[in-house]
Structures are given as C-alpha cells and as structure tokens.
C-alpha positions in Angstrom: -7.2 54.0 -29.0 -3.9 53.2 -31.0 -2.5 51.6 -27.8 -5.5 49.6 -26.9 -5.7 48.2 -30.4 -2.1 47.1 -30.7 -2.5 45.7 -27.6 -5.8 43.9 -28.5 -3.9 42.2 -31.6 -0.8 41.0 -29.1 -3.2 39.1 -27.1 -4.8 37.7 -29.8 -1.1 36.5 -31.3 0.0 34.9 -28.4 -3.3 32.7 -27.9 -1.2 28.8 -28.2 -2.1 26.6 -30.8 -2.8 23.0 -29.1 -3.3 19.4 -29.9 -4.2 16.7 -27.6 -2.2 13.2 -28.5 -4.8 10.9 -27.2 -5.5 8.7 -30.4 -3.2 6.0 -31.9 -1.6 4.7 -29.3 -0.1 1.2 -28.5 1.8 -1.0 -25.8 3.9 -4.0 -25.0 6.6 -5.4 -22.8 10.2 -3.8 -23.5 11.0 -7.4 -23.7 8.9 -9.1 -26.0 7.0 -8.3 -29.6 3.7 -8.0 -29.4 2.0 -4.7 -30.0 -1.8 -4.1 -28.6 -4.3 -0.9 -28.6 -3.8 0.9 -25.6 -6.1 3.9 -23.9 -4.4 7.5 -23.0 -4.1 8.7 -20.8 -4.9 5.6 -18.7 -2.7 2.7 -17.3 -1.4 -0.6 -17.9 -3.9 -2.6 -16.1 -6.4 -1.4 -18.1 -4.8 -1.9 -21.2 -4.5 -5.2 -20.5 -7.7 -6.2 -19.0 -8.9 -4.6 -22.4 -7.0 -7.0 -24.3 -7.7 -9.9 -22.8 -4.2 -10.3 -20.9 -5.0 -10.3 -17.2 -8.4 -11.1 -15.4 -10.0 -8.3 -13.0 -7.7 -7.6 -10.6 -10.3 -6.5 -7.8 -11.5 -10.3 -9.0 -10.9 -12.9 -5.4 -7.2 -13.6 -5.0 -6.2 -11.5 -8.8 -3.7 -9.6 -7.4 -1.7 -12.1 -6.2 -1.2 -13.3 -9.7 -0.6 -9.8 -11.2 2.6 -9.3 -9.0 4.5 -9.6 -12.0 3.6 -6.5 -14.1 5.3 -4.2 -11.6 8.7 -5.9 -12.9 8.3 -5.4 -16.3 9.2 -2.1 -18.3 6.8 -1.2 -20.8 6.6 0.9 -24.1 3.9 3.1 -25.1 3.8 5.0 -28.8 2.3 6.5 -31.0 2.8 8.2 -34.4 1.1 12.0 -35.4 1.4 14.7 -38.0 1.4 18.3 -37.5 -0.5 20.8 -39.9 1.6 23.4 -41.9 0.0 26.0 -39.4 1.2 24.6 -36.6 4.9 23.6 -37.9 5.5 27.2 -39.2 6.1 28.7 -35.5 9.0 28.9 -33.7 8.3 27.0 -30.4 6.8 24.1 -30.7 6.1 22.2 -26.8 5.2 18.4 -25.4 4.0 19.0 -22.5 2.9 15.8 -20.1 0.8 16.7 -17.1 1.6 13.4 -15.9 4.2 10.8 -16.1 4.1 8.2 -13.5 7.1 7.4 -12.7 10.5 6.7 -14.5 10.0 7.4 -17.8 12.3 8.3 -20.9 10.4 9.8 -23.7 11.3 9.7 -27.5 10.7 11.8 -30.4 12.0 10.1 -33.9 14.1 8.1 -31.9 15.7 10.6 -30.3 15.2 10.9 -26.2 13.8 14.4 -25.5 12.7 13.6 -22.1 13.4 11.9 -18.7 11.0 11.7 -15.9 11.1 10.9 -12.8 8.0 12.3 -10.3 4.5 11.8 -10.7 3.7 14.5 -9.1 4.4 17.2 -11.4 4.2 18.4 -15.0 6.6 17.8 -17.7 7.2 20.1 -20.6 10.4 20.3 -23.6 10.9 21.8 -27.0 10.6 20.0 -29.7 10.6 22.0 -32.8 14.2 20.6 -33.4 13.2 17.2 -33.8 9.8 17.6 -36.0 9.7 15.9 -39.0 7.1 17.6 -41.4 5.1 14.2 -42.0 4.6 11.1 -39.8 6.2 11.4 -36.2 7.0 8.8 -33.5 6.6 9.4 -30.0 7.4 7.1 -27.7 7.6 6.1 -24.0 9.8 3.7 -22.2 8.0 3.2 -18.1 10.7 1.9 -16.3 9.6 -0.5 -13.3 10.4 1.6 -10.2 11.1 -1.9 -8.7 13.9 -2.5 -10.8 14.9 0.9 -10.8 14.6 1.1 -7.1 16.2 -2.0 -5.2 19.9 -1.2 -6.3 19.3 1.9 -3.7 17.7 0.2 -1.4 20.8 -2.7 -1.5 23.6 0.0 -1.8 22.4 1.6 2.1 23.8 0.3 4.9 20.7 0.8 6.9 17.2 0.6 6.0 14.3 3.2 6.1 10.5 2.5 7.5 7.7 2.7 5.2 4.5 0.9 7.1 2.1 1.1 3.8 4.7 -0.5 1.9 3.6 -4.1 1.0 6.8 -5.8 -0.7 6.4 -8.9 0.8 3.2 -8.9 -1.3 5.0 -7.8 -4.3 7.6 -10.5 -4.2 10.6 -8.6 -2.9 10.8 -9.8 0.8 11.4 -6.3 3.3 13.1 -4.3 0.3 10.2 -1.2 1.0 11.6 0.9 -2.2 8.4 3.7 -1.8 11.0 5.5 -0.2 13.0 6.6 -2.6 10.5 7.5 -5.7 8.0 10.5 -6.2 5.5 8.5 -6.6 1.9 7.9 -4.9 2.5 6.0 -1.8 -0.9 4.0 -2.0 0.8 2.2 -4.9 3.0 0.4 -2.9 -0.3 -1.0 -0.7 -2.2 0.1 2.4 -4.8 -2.0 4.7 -7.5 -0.1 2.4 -6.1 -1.5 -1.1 -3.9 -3.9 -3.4 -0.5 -3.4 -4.0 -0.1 -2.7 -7.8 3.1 -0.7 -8.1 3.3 -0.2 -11.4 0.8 0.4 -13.2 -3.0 1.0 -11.7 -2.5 4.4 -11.9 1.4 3.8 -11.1 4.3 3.5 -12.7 3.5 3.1 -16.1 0.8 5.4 -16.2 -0.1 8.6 -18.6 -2.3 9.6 -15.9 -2.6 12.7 -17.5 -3.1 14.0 -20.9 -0.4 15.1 -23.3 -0.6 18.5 -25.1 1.4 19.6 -28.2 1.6 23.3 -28.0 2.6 26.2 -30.0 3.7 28.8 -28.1 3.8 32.3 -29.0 5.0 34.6 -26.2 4.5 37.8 -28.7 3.5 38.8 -32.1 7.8 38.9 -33.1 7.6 34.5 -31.6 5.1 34.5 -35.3 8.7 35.2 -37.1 9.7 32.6 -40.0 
C-alpha cells in the first residue's frame, strides 16, 4: 500500500505544466518597418492575404506575381508572461512541433534556437533566459532561396529535381529543393503552384508551440 501510494504521488508530480503561445503574434519583412497581426501557427500567405497585402494566390495568374515572397526573410514575435507557478520549476522547455525551414529563434534577444528541417520537432531550455514579467520571442524565417543558391553555385555539377519549378520562381535552372528538409511540393509539381516559402513553406509555424514545465520526478519540484 505504502509503495503504490508513493508511487501514485510521483506520477502525479511529474504531470508537465503547459502553455500554448498561439495569441499576440505579429509579422513583417526583415527589411522594412511595418508590423501586422499575424495567425499561429499558420503561414505567411495567409498573413498577408489577411492584411490586405497580396490578392488570392489560387486567383488566375496570382502566383506569378507572388514570386517575390520566397526572397524575402521574415520575422515573427510575440511577447508572454509566465505565472509564478510555472516560473518556480527547474526546467522550463519551448518546444516547436514545426519550423519550416531555416529559422533562428530568439528569447529576450538572445538566440536559443536554430532550425533547419521541417520535418521534425524542435525543443530547448529556457529557464536561463526567462524574465519574470513581459518576454519576447521571436523568429527570424530565412528564405531557403537565399539560403540555398550559394550551394547550389559552389558544386561543380548539378543535381536533378523534376518537381522543382525555379524557372517559375525567378531563378533560371538553380533547383535548390535539393539541398533543404523541406516539403518537396513547395518547390512546385504539375498538380500545384510553386510558393517556396511560405504556403505552408518556409516561413511557416506549421505547428503549434508549447511552453512546458517539465518535471521528470518529485526531487525536478526542488527550489
């Protein structure tokens, strides 16, 4: 009885506190000023149509006019505030279930995180760099383009990548799907657009972040 009880309180310890950062956030080009409301997770096309930036893509001839966003690097942030609860244990996690692609992620100005596969989850510690009150967290989206080409340019031979549209996308026969971990529909098919970047690509929070506390054991509870 003694044993199942202690056990019993264990389990109940190590049940994670979590908060989904889904509210609050904002965008904008690396480059320029503007702030607007943005939707997470969700993408940059989105965003955009929402604010009145860029037409319907699916619209006619759209996409041949939105070539442009893949070339860009973007910004997403937002700003939260953890309950004395919550900051009182001792491992504190991000966790991203998806970052699509490149993407450096910042906590109070400090980078705590750099991505670079879409295909998998991204987690760090960041107990270190909590402020008790108002906290920044912010994402710089590289474009893969930009990211990409200098590797495609430095071989001296050149890899084949059929779905790859990059004559569509402006950059003549430089197919650069081949060297990200990223979906290779984004890059175009004969079924759909080539939107590199962001509809569901590159600049993407295509799924959910998570603040966790984790407590691995009733000693993790430990001031």
């Amino acid at each position: 009885m003694l044993t199942s009880t202690l056990l019993c309180s264990a389990l109940l310890i190590a049940v994670p506190l979590r908060r989904e950062l889904n509210e609050g956030w904002k965008f904008k080009q690396a480059r320029l000023n503007n702030w607007y409301p943005a939707t997470v997770p969700g993408v940059v096309h989105t965003d955009l149509m929402d604010n009145k930036i860029i037409e319907d893509p699916f619209f006619r001839l759209n996409e041949r006019s939105m070539q442009w966003i893949d070339k860009e690097d973007w910004i997403y942030q937002t700003t939260f505030r953890l309950t004395p609860e919550m900051m009182e244990k001792q491992n504190i996690e991000l966790v991203f279930k998806g970052l699509d692609t490149y993407a450096d992620v910042y906590l109070n100005n400090k980078k705590i995180l750099e991505a670079n596969n879409m295909f998998r989850e991204w987690r760090t510690n960041i107990k270190p760099n909590l402020e008790p009150g108002e906290n920044i967290l912010k994402i710089y989206f590289h474009s893969p383009i930009k990211v990409d080409i200098p590797k495609w340019d430095a071989l001296p031979y050149q890899y084949e990548a059929s779905n790859d549209q990059s004559e569509n996308g402006g950059v003549f026969n430089k197919k650069v799907s081949v060297f990200a971990r990223k979906a290779g529909y984004h890059y175009g098919w004969d079924w759909g657009h080539a939107w590199l970047l962001p509809v569901y690509g590159a600049l993407c929070t295509w799924r959910l972040g998570t603040m966790r506390n984790s407590m691995m054991s009733s000693s993790a509870n430990r001031k």
